[in-house]
C-alpha positions in Angstrom: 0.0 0.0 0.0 1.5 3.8 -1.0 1.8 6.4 1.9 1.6 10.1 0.5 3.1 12.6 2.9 1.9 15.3 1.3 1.1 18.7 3.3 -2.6 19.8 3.0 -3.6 23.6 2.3 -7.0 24.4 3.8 -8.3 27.3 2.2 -5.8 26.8 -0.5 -7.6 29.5 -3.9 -6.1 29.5 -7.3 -7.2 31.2 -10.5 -8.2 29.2 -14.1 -7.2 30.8 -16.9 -9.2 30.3 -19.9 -9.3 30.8 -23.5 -12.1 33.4 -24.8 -13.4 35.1 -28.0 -14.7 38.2 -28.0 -16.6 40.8 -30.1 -17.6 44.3 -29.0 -20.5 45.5 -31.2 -21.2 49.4 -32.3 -24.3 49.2 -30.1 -22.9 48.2 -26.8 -23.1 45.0 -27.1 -20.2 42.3 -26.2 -20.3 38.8 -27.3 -17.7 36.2 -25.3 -17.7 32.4 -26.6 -15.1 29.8 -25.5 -12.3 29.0 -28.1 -13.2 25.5 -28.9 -14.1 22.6 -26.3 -10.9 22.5 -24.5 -10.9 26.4 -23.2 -9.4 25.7 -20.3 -6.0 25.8 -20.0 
């Protein structure tokens, strides 16, 4: 059986960066889509 030592971080917070396309129309309006189906890097 494996034994992990590993320290654990309560409260631990991280960001995901992801991939999006954007287009800002003349009329205010902003359009945001995901590149593809793997957005997240």
């Amino acid at each position: 059986m494996d034994t992990f030592s590993y320290c654990v971080q309560i409260g631990a917070t991280g960001t995901v960066p992801v991939k999006v396309n954007s287009a800002q129309f003349d009329d205010g309006y902003k359009q945001v889509s995901g590149v593809g189906i793997n957005s997240v890097a």
